[in-house]
VMD Tcl script that draws the C-alpha trace (Angstrom):
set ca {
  {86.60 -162.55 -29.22}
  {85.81 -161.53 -25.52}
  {82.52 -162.86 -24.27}
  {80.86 -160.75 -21.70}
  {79.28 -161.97 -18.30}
  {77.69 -160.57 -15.88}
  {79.27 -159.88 -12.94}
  {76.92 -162.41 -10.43}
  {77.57 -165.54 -13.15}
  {80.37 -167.45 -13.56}
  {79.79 -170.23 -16.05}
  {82.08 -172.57 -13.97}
  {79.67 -171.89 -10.79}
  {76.74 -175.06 -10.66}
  {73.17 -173.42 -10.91}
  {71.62 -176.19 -8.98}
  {72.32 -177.20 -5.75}
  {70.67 -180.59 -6.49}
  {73.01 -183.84 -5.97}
  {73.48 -186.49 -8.78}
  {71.57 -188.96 -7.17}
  {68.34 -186.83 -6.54}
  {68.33 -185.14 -9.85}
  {68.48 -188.91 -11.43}
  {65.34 -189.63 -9.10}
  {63.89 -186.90 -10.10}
  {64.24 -187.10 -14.02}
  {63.27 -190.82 -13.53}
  {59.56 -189.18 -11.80}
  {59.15 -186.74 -14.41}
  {59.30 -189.49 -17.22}
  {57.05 -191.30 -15.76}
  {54.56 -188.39 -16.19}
  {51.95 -188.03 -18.87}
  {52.14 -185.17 -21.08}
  {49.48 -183.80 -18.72}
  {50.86 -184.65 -15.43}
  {53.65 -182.42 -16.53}
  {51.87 -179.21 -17.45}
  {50.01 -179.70 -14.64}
  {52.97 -179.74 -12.33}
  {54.51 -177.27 -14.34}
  {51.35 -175.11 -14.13}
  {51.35 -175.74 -10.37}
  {54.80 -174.48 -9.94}
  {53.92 -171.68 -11.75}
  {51.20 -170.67 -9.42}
  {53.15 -170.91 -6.15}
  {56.14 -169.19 -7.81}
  {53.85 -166.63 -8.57}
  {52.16 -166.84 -4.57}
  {55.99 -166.70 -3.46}
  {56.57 -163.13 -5.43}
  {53.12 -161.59 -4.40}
  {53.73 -162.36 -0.66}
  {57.60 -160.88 -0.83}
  {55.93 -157.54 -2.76}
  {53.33 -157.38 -0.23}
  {56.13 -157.72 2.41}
  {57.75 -155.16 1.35}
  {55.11 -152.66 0.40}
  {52.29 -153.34 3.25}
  {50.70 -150.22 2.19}
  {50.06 -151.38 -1.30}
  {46.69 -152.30 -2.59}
  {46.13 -155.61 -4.11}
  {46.01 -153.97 -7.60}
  {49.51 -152.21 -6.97}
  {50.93 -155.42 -5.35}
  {49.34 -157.04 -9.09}
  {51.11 -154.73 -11.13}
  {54.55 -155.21 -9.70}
  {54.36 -158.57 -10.05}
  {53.65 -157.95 -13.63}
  {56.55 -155.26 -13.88}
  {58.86 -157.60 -12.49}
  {58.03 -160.24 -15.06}
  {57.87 -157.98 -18.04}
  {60.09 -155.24 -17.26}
  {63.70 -154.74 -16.64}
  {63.27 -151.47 -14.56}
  {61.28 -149.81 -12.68}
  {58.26 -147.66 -13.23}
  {58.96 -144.29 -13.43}
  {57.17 -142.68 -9.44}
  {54.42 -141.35 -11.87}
  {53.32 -144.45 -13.17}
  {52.61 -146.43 -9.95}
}
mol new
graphics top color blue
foreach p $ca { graphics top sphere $p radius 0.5 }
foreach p [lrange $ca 0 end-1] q [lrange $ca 1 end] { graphics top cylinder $p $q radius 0.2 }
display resetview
């Protein structure tokens, strides 16, 4: 059976360019969270994720209105392609 993979992955490449040591550090913080703590981080990280995307869209399309800079954010998290040049 051949399993396919995509040409940028390589399952023996490391996702995560986080050292041993640190990533024990830093699963050592996050169980020391409350349940809340960690949505809220996760919530937070969210949000500036989010931030991160807008400002790279508005970047590269100055010209854009906020509500077309909105929408590609939301294509880009929903869709696989592009909008058709109509649909913008």
């Amino acid at each position: 059976m051949k399993i396919e993979t995509s040409a940028c992955y390589h399952p023996v490449v490391p996702l995560s360019d986080t050292s041993p040591n640190a990533k024990r550090v830093q699963l050592e913080v996050l169980r020391g969270l409350s349940g809340e703590q960690r949505l809220l981080t996760a919530l937070e990280m969210s949000d500036l994720t989010r931030e991160l995307a807008r400002a790279r869209i508005r970047r590269e399309h100055p010209e854009w209105t906020e509500h077309q800079v909105i929408r590609e954010l939301l294509r880009i998290a929903f869709l696989p392609e592009p909008l058709p040049s109509g649909m913008r």
